[in-house]
DRENPA-3360 file (N, C-alpha, C; in nm, 2 decimals, always signed):
BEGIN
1 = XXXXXXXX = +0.08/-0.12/+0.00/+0.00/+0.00/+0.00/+0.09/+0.12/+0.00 ~ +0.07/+0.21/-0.07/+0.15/+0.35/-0.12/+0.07/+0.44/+0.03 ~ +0.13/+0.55/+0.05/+0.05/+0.63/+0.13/+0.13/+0.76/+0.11 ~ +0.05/+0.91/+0.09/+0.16/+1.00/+0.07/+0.15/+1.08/+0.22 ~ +0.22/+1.13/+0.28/+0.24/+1.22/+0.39/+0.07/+1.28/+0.45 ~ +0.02/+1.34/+0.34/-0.11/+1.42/+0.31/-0.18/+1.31/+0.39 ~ -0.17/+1.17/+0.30/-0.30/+1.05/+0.36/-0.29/+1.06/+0.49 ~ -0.16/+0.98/+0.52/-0.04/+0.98/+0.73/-0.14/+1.10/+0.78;
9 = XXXXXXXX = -0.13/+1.22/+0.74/-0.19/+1.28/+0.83/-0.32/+1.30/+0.86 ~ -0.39/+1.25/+0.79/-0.57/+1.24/+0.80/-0.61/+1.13/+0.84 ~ -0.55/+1.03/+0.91/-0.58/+0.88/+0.98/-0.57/+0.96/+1.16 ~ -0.64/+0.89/+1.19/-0.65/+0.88/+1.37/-0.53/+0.76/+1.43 ~ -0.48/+0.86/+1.51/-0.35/+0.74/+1.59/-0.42/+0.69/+1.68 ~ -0.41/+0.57/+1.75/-0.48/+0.50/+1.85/-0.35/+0.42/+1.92 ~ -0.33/+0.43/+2.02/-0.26/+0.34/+2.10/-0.32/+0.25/+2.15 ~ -0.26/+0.12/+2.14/-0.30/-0.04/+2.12/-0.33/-0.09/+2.27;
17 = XXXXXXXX = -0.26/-0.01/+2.37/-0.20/-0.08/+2.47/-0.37/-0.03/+2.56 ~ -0.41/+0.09/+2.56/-0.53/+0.14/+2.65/-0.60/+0.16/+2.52 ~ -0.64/+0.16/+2.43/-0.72/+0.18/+2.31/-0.78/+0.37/+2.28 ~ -0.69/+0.42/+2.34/-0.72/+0.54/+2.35/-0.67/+0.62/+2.24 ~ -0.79/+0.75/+2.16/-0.72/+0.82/+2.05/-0.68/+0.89/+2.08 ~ -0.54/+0.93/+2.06/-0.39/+1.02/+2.10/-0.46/+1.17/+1.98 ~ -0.53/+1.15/+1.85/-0.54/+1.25/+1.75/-0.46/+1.19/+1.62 ~ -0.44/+1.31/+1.55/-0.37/+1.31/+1.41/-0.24/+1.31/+1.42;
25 = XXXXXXXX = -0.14/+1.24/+1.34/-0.03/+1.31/+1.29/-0.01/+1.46/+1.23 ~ +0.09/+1.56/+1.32/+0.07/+1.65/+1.29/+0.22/+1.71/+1.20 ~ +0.31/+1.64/+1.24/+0.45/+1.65/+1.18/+0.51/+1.52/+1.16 ~ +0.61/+1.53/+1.09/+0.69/+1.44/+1.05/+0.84/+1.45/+1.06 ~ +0.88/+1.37/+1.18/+1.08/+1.43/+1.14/+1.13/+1.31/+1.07 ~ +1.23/+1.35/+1.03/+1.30/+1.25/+0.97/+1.47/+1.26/+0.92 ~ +1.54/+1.15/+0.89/+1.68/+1.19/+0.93/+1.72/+1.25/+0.79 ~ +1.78/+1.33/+0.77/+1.82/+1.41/+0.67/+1.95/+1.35/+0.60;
33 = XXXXXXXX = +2.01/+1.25/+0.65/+2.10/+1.18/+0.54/+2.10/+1.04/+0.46 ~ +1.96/+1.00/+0.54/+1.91/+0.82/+0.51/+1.78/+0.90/+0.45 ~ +1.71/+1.02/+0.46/+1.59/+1.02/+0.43/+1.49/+0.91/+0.48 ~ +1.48/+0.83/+0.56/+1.41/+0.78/+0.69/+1.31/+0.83/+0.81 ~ +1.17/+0.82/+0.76/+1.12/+0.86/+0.83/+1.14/+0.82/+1.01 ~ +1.16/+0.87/+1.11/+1.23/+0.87/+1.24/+1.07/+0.85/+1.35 ~ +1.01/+0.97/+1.35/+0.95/+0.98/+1.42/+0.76/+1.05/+1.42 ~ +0.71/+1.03/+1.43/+0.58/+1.16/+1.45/+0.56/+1.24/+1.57;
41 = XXXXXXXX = +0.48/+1.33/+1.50/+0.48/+1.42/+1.64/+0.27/+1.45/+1.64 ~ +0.22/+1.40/+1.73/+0.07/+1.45/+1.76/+0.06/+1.62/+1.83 ~ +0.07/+1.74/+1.76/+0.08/+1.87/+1.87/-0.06/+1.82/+2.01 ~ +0.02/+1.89/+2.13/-0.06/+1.88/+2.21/-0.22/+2.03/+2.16 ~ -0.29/+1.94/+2.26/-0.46/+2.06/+2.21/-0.41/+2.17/+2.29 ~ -0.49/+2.26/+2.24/-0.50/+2.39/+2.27/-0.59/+2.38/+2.42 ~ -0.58/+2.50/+2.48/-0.69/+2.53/+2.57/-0.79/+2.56/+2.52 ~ -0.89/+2.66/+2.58/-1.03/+2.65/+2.55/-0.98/+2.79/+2.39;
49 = XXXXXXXX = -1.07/+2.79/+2.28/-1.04/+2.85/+2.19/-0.93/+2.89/+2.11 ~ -0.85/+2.81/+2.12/-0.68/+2.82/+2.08/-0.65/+2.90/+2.16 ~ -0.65/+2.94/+2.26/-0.60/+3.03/+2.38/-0.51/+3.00/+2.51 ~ -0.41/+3.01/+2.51/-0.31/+2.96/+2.62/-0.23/+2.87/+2.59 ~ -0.17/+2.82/+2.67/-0.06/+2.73/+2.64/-0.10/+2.55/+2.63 ~ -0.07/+2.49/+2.53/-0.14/+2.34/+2.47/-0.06/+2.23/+2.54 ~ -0.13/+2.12/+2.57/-0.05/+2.01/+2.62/+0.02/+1.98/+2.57 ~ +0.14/+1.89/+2.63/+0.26/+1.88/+2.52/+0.26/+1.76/+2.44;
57 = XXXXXXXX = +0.36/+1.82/+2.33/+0.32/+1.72/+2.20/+0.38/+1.62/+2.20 ~ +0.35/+1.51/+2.17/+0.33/+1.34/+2.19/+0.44/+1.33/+2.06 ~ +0.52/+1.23/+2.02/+0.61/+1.19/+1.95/+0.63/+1.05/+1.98 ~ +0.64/+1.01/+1.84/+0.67/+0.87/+1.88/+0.75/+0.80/+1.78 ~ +0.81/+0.70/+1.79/+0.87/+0.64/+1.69/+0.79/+0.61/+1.58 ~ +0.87/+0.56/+1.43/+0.82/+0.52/+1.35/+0.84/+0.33/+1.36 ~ +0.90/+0.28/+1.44/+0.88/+0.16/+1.51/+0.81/+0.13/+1.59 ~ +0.75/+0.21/+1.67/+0.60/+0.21/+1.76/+0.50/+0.19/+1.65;
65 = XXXXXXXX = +0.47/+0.18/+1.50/+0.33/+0.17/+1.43/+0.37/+0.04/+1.42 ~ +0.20/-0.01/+1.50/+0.20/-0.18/+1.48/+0.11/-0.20/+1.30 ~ +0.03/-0.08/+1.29/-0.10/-0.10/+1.17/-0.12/+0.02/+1.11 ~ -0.10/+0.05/+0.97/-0.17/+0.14/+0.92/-0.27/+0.10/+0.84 ~ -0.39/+0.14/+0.87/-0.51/+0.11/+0.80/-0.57/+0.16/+0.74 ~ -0.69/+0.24/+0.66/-0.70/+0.26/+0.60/-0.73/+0.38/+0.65 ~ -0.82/+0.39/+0.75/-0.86/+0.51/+0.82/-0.78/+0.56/+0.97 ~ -0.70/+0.41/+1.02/-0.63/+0.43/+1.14/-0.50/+0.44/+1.17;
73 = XXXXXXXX = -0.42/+0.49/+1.22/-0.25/+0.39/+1.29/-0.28/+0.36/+1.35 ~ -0.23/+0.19/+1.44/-0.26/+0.15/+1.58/-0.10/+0.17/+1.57 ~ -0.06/+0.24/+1.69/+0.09/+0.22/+1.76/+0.06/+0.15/+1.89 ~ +0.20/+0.13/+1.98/+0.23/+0.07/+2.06/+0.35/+0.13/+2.15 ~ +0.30/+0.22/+2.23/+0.38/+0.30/+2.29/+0.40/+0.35/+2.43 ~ +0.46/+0.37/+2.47/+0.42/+0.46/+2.68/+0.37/+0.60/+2.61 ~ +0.29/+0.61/+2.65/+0.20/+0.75/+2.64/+0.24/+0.82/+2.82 ~ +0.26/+0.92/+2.79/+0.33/+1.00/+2.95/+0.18/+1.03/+2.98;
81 = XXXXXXXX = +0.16/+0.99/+3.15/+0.03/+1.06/+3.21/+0.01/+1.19/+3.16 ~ -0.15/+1.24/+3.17/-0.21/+1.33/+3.16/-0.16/+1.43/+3.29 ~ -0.11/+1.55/+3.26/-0.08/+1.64/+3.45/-0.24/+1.65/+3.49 ~ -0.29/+1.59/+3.58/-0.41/+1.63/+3.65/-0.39/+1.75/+3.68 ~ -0.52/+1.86/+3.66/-0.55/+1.99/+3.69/-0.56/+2.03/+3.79 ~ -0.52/+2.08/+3.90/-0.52/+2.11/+4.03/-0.65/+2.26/+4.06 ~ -0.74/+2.23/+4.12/-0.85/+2.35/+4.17/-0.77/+2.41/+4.18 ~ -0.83/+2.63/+4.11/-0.77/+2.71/+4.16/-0.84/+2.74/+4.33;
89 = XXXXXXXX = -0.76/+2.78/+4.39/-0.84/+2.81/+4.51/-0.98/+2.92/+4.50 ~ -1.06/+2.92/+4.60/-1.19/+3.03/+4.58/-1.25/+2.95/+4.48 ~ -1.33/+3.04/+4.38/-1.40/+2.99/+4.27/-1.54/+2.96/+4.33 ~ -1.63/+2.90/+4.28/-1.76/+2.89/+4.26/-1.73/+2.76/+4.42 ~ -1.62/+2.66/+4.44/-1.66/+2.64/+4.58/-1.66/+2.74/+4.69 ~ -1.59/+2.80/+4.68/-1.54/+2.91/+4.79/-1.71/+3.00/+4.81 ~ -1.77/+3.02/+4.68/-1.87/+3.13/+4.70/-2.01/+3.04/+4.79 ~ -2.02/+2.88/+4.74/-2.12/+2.81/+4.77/-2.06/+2.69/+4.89;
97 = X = -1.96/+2.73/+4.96/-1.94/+2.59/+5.05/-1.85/+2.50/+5.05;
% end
């Protein structure tokens, strides 16, 4: 199966291990003297409205893709925990209890 860059990036990545969708491929590095694709990168999301600073962007090997399918990648990878959000203090508890 042929696939050009364009396609790679319109398939949904899924990690195999929790079945969870990580998103799109959003970049592509690759080594500049083998011309070998190396790695992907998923950008982390934005806050609310593209506003603030985005979770950070997931990268993974090109040896972590167990399947490219027609619509999917399944990889196979350590995905780094989510940072849990910490309550700001006050807020709508503070005003009600």
């Amino acid at each position: 199966m042929n696939c050009s860059i364009t396609e790679l990036c319109e398939k949904d990545v899924i990690e195999i291990g929790c079945g969870k969708m990580l998103g799109r491929i959003s970049d592509i590095e690759f080594d500049t003297e083998t011309g070998m694709i190396t790695r992907m990168v998923i950008f982390g999301r934005h806050k609310m409205f593209g506003v603030g600073k985005s979770d950070e962007d997931l990268r993974f090997s090109w040896k972590d893709i167990s399947v490219i399918g027609d619509e999917t990648i399944l990889i196979c990878c350590e995905i780094p925990p989510q940072k849990k959000k910490e309550p700001k203090p006050g807020g709508w508890k503070g005003l009600f209890g």
